[in-house]
N, C-alpha and C positions, 0 to 999 in steps of 0.2 A: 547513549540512548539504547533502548531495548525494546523490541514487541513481543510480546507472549500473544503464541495465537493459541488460542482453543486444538483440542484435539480433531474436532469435526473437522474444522477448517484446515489443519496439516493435513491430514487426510486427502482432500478435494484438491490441496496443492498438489500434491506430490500425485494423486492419482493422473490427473492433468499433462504433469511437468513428464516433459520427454530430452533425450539426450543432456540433460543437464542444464535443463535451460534458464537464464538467468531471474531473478524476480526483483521487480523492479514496485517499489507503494509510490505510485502516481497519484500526486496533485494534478486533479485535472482541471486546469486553470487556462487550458486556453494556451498558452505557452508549451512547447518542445515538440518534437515529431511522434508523441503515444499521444497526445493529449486531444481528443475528442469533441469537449466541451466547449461550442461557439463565444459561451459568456460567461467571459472570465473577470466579468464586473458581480459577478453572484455574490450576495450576500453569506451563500452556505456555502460550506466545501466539501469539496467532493476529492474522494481518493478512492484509485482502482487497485488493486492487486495485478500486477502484469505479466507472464510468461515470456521470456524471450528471448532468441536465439543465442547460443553462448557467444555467437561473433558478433553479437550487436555492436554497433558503435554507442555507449553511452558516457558521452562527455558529458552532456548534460545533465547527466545524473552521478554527477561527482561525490555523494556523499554516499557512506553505508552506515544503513540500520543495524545493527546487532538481535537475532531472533531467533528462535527453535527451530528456524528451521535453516540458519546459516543467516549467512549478508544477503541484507536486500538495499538494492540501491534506491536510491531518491534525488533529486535535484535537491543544492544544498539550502535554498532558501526554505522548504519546507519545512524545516525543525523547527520554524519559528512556533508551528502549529502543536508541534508535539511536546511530551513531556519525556521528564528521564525515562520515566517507565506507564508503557504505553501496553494496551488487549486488544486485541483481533477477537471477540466472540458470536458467539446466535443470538441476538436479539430475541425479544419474544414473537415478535412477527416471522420470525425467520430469517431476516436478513441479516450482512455480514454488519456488526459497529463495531467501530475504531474507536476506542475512546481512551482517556490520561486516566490514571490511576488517580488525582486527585482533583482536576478538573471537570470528569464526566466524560458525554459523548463529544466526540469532535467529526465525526460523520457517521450517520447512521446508515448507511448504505452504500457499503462499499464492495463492487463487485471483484472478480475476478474476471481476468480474461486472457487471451490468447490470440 
């Protein structure tokens, strides 16, 4: 599997990203210790872009992405949502969308954070 992110978005990562910190495309479902989202019975999904210390402990995010801008980890049930080849771009509204290259969108709002 692969993510192509837009240039903008490298950009904002890497601006961001200090000492090498790891990046993590969170399913925020409610489930693991980054996951924010009270209700993980949502019909929509939701995925964060994550920053995070290179000595994170992340067992739970045992699987890696392949992307422009290296490995990003993810919990391994999340591929279920994704496809071989998957874009991180700007929306027209501005916002970050994840979406499958033959699929469509699969979040349309997906932030970044730290």
């Amino acid at each position: 599997m692969y993510l192509h992110i837009e240039k903008s978005i490298r950009d904002k990562i890497e601006e961001l990203r200090t000492n090498n910190e790891k990046i993590i495309l969170n399913l925020n479902d409610g489930a693991g210790k980054f996951s924010d989202n009270k209700a993980s019975c949502a019909l929509d999904l939701y995925f964060d872009i994550l920053l995070v210390n290179s000595n994170e402990d992340l067992h739970e995010y045992g699987e890696t992405l392949s992307s422009d801008i290296g490995p990003i980890f993810m919990k391994p049930y999340s591929s279920v949502y994704l496809e071989q080849e998957n874009i991180l771009k700007k929306g027209s509204l501005g916002v970050n969308v994840l979406s499958g290259e033959k699929s469509g969108i699969i979040c349309n709002d997906v932030k970044i954070k730290k």
